[in-house]
N, C-alpha and C positions, 0 to 999 in steps of 0.2 A: 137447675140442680135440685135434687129432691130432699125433703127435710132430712132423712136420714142418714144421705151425705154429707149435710153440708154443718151437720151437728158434730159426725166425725172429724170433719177440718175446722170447727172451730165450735169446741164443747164448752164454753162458755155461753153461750147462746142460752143453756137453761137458765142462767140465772140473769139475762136480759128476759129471756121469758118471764120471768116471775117478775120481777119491778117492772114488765110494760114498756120495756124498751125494743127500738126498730135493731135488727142488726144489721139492715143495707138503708142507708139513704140517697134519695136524689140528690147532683152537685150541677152549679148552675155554669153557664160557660161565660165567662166575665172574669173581668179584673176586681181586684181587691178594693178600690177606691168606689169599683161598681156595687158593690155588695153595702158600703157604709152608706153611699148615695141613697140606695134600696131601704136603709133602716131609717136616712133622714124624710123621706118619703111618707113611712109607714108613723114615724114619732118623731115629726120634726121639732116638737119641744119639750121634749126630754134630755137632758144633761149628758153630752158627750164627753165633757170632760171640767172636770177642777184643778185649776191651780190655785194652792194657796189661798183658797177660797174665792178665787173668780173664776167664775162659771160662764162655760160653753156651751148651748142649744144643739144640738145636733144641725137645723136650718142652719145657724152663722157660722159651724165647724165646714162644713161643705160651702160655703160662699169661701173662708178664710182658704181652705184648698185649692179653690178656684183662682183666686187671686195670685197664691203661689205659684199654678202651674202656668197662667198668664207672666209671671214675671220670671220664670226657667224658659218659658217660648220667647221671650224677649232678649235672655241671655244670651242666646244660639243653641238650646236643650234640645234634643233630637229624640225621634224614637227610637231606641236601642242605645241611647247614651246611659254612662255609667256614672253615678252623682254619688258620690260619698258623703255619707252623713256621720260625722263623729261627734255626738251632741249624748246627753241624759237624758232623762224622761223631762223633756218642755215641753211646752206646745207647741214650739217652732218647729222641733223635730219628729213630733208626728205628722205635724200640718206637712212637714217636706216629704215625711215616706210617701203619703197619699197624691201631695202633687208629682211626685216624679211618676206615680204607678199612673196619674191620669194623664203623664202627655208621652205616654209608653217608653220609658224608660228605667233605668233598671236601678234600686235600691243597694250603694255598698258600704255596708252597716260596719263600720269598725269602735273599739274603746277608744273613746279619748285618753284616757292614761295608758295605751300603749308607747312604747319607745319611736324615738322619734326615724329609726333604721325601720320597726314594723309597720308604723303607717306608708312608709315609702314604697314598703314590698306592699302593702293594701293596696294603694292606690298606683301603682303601677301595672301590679299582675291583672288588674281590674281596666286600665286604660281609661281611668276617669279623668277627666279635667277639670271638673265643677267638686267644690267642696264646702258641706255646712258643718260649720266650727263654733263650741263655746266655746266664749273669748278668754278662757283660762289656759285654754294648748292651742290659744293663734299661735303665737313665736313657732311651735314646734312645724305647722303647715305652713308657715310663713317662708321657712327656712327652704321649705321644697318644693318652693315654687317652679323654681329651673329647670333641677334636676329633674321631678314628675311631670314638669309642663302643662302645669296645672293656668287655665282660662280666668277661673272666677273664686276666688275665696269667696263664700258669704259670712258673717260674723253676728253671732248670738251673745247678746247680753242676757242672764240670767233673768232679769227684770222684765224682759222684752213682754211675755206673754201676761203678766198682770195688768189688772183694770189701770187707767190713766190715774188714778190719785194713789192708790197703791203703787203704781211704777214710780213714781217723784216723789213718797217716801222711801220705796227700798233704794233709789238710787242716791238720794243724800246723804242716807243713814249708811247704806252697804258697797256699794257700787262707785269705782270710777271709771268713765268712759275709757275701753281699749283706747290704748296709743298706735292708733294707725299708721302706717304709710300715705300720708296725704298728697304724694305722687302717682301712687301705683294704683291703677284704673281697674287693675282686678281683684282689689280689694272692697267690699262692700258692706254695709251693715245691715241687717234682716231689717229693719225698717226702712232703707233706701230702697234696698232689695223689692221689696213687696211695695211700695209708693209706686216703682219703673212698672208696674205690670200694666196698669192703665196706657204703656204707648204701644201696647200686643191688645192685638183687637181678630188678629186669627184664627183659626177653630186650636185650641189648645185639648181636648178629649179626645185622646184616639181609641179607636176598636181595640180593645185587645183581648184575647181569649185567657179560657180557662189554663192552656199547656204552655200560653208566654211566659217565661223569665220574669221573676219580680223581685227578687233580693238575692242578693250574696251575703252568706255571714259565715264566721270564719268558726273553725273548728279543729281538732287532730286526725280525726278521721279513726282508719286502723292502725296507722305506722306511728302515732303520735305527733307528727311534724303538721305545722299550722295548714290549710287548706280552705280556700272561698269554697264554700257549699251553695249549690245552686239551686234556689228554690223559685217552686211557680206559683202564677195566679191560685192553681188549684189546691195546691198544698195548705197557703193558709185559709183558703176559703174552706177548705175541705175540713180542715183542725178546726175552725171556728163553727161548724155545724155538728161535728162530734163533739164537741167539748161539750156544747152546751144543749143537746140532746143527752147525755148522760151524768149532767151536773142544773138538776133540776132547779135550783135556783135562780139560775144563768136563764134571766128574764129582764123582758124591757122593763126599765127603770128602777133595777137594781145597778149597784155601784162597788168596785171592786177596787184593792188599793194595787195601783199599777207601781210596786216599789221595784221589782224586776227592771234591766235595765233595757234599751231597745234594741242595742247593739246583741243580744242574748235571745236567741231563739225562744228559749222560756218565754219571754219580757215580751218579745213583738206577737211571739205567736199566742200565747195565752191571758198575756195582762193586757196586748192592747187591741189586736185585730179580733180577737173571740170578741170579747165585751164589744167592742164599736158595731161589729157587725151583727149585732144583736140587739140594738138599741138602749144598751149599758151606759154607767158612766164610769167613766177611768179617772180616779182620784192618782194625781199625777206627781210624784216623790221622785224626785231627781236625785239627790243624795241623802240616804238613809239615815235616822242619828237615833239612839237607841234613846237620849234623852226624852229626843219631840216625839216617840212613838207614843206616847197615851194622848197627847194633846192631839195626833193625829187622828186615832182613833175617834175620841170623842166630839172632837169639829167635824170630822166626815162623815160618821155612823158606815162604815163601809159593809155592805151584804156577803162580801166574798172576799176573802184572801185567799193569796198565791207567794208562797216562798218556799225556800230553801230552809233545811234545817237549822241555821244558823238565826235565821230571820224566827221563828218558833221558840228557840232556846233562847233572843233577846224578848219576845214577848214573856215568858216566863217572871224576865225580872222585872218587868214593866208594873209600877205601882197604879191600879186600875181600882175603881168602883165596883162594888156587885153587880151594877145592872149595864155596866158601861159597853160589856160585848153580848147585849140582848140584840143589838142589828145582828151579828155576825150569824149567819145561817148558812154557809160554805167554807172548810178552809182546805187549802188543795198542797200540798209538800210534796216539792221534785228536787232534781239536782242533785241527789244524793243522800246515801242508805238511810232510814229511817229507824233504829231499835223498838222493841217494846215499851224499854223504862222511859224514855221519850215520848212517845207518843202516850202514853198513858198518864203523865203528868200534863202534855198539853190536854188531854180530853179534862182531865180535871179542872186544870183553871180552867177552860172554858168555859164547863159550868160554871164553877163556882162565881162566874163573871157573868152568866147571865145567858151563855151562848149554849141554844140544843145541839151545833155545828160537834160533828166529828172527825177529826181530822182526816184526810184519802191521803194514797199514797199513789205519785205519779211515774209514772217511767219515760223516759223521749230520747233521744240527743239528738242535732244539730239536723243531722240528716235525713230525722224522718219529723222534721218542721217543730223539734223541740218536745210532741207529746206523742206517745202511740198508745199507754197503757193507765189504766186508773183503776184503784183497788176501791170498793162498795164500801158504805160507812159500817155496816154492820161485818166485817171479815177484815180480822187484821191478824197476822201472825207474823215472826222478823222474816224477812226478806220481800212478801207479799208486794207485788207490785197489779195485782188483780188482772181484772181483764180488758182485753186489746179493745180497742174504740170499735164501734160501727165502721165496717167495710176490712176493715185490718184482720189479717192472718200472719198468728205466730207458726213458729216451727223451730224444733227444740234439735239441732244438727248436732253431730260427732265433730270436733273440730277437727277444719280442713278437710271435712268431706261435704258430700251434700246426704249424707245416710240419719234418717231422723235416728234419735236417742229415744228410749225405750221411755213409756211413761214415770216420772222420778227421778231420773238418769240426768242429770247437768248432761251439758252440752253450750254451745253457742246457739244464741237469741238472734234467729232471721226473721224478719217483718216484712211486709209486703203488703199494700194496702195506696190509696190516692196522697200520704200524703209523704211518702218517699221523695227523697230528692230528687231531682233530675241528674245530676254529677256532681264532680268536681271538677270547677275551674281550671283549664288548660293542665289537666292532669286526666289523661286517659287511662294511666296505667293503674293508679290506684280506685280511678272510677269501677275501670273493669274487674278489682280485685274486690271491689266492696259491692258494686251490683251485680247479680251474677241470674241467668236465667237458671232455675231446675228443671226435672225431668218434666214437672206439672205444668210448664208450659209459663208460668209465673215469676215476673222479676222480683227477684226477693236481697233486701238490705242486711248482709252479711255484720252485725252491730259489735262485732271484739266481743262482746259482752258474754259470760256465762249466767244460764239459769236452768229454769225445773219446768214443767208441769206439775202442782199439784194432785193429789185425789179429789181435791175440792174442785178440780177445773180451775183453777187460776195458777198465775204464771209467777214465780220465785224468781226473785236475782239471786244473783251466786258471789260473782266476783270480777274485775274484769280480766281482760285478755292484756289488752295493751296496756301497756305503763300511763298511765294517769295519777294526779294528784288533785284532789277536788279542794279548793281553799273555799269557804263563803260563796259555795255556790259557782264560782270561776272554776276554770279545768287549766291546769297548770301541767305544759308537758314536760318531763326529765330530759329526754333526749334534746329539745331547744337548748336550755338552760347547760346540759355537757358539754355542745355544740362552741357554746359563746366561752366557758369556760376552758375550755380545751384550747382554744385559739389564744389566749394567754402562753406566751414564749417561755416560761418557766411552768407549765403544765403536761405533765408527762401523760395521763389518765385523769378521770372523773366519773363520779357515779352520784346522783340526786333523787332523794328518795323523799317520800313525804312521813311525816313525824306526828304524833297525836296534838292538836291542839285544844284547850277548852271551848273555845269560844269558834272558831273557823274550822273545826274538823280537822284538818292536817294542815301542814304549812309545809315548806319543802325545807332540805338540810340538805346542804353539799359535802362529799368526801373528796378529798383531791390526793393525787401523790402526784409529785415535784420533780421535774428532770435532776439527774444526777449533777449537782454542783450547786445546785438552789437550796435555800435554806427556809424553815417556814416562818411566818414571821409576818406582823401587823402589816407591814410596808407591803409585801405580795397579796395579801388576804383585801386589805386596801381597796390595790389595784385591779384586783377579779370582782371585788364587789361593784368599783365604777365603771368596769367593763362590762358589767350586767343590766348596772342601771342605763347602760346606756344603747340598751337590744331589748331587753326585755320589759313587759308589762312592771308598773309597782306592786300591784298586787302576786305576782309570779318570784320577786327575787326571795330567795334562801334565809331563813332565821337562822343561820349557822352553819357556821364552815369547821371542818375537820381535818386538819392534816392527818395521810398516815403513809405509812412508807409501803404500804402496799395494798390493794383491796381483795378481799374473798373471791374466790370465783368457782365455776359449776367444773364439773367432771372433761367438758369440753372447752374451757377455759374463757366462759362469759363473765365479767360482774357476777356474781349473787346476793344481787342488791335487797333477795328476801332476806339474807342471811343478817343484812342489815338493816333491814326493818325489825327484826325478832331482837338483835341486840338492842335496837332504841326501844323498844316497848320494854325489854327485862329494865332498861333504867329504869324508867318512867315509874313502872310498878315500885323500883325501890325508892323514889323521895319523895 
């Protein structure tokens, strides 16, 4: 294709031209675990990773892989097995993403504080048997052992992955030993687990390409309703050389604070597979606390951060030194909208703490491996989500058609580029409604999402399509949430809208009206809230319920749940 083409399909290119950026890279055909292999190779003693201040070599991060995938070849782990991993940022649980990619088997990434109904639907729609568990939600995998036919529990103590005199402090001071089943054989602890590898002595690394199957993580998709996203080798190898082809810092032996979680497309694809596979070190935060954020900061010196707005706005109140965010020379905000007045008081403290880092503003979801877009330090305006990565082509559609919008003109946000999904798990119908060939001959990721073309060349969010609620970076869906509420025998309708919050962005609020004979009242409100806790994520349930005897709705007789987002915001403005 000749340059004057190929500037028409994707006019950002001048301003990769100008900062000296590729806009096509070579992608290598390998697995993900090949690619970390490749860096421990190139920097075998450089820090793959810290916890807690015990440090990982990238050399012993790949033997500890090895030993894992030695003890899943022991288990009976096959290639094309489906191994659940419900764990935080450990070591255990990265060390298990990469053993599972090296004895070819597939990655299915769930929250551990999901309900104990949605891990069932995880790990069944998935056909997993093997499952890695912190030992704070055993009981709830415990419980499904039957029902999902689940082979092998493995069990994480938090403690696990600290040095030997660190582990026998944190486990006297913090930690008591899970209470196991000392009958039940498919119960195991990640140190027994990993001890058995040594009686597998068989080739445990299998060949696998760049277009293999390597994770499942879950998402809404377009319709809002939960769905396994199926991602490949290529996908995140493919994110992990753009990312850091266009985020200059993203160098061997810099270190990034991996507070993202791994179950979070964000989390695996940018805090921890970009960094490993680049000879990084991933400062490894398992559960975030606004307290230890400066202590974090200043024990790590981390080169780069990656959060959500929420994570930015608790830096703010973080009591820091002048000189203390002089490491910080990258900071990268996805997840969700970014404003001006925000972003301009993070650049502030930045400096004022020592950091030349400007903040960028990301764009991704789930589907197209968590990142397709990154807005340059020097171009910020509200919406600004900049320009699509190396190999990525946007296109700004008419909704519902495949007819581009005019330069300016919103429209839905199509993407197209290596690191697109392959599908959606055992869903063809919404696969085929979300991936769609055009006339161009190119398969392009149909995103809910509204945006622009700039005159600058870069690419504007709008708003989205499908009903979403962004909590702390989580994507929390309405229609779930009506679903489980609905099914309450005293609910006649429901409608769940999300609400301003200071500190999470929105939170969700339920409206309900009541079958006729019901009455409203603590005792029913109760009973909808423990029948939420007990389907849905903790982070997902409603800060408030509303009775009314009747809800708004459109001309054609839908909800008009905008009509009730505009009445909570006129509260809001008044108290």
């Amino acid at each position: 294709m000749n340059k004057k083409k190929e500037l028409k399909l994707r006019p950002w290119l001048k301003h990769y031209e100008e900062e000296g950026i590729p806009g096509n890279l070579e992608y290598p055909d390998c697995s993900m675990v090949d690619m970390v292999i490749k860096a421990a190779e190139k920097w075998p003693d450089n820090i793959a990773y810290s916890y807690y201040g015990h440090k990982v070599t990238f050399k012993n991060f790949v033997k500890k892989i090895e030993k894992a995938a030695r003890a899943l070849k022991n288990y009976g782990v096959k290639e094309g097995d489906r191994v659940t991993i419900c764990m935080p940022n450990t070591p255990e649980g990265i060390t298990m993403v990469y053993a599972v990619n090296m004895v070819g088997a597939v990655c299915n990434m769930v929250h551990p504080l999901s309900s104990e109904k949605e891990l069932e639907y995880y790990i069944k729609i998935a056909e997993s048997k093997y499952v890695l568990v912190i030992d704070a939600v055993f009981d709830k995998i415990y419980r499904l052992r039957d029902t999902a036919n689940l082979e092998r529990i493995i069990v994480v103590r938090p403690s696990d992955g600290l040095g030997f005199l660190k582990k026998r402090l944190y486990r006297a001071v913090h930690v008591k030993k899970p209470t196991l089943p000392s009958s039940d054989n498919r119960v195991v602890l990640w140190e027994d687990f990993i001890a058995n590898s040594y009686f597998y002595q068989g080739n445990y690394h299998e060949d696998r390409g760049a277009n293999d199957l390597a994770a499942i993580l879950y998402s809404g998709g377009t319709t809002g309703a939960p769905k396994g996203v199926m991602l490949t080798n290529l996908n995140f190898n493919a994110l992990g050389l753009q990312a850091t082809t266009v985020i200059r810092q993203a160098i061997p032996g810099a270190s990034i604070l991996s507070i993202l979680p791994i179950f979070h497309g964000f989390g695996l694809g940018v805090s921890i597979h970009t960094p490993l596979s680049k000879g990084m070190c991933c400062v490894l935060i398992p559960a975030f606390s606004h307290k230890e954020f400066a202590d974090i900061i200043r024990k790590n010196q981390p080169t780069l951060m990656t959060g959500v707005p929420t994570l930015y706005e608790a830096l703010l109140n973080t009591k820091l030194k002048p000189d203390d965010l002089k490491c910080l020379k990258a900071a990268i905000c996805g997840g969700d909208a970014l404003n001006q007045t925000l972003r301009n008081k993070i650049n502030d403290y930045l400096e004022a703490h020592g950091s030349t880092a400007k903040i960028r503003v990301g764009y991704g979801l789930t589907e197209g491996t968590a990142a397709v877009c990154l807005s340059p330090e020097i171009a910020f305006a509200d919406g600004i989500i900049g320009a699509p990565l190396p190999d990525n082509y946007f296109k700004i559609v008419k909704p519902d058609t495949f007819i581009e919008a005019e330069r300016g003109e919103e429209g839905e946000i199509c993407v197209s580029g290596p690191t697109v999904m392959m599908g959606y798990l055992k869903n063809d119908a919404e696969t085929a409604n979300t991936l769609r060939i055009h006339e161009d001959g190119r398969l392009w990721l149909h995103t809910g999402d509204m945006g622009r073309f700039g005159e600058d060349n870069f690419v504007y969010f709008a708003q989205r399509i499908k009903r979403m609620i962004i909590s702390s970076g989580y994507n929390v869906y309405p229609t779930q949430l009506e679903a489980v509420i609905n099914s309450h025998e005293a609910v006649l309708t429901s409608t769940v809208i999300g609400i301003e919050h200071k500190y999470k962005g929105q939170v969700p609020k339920a409206f309900i009206v009541l079958k006729p004979g019901y009455k409203a009242g603590k005792r029913i409100e109760s009973e909808i809230r423990g029948l939420l806790e007990r389907n849905v994520p903790i982070y997902a349930l409603p800060v408030a319920y509303e009775f009314r005897d009747k809800l708004p709705t459109t001309l054609v007789g839908k909800v008009a749940f905008k009509k009730l987002e505009e009445e909570e915001k006129t509260k809001a403005k008044k108290k």
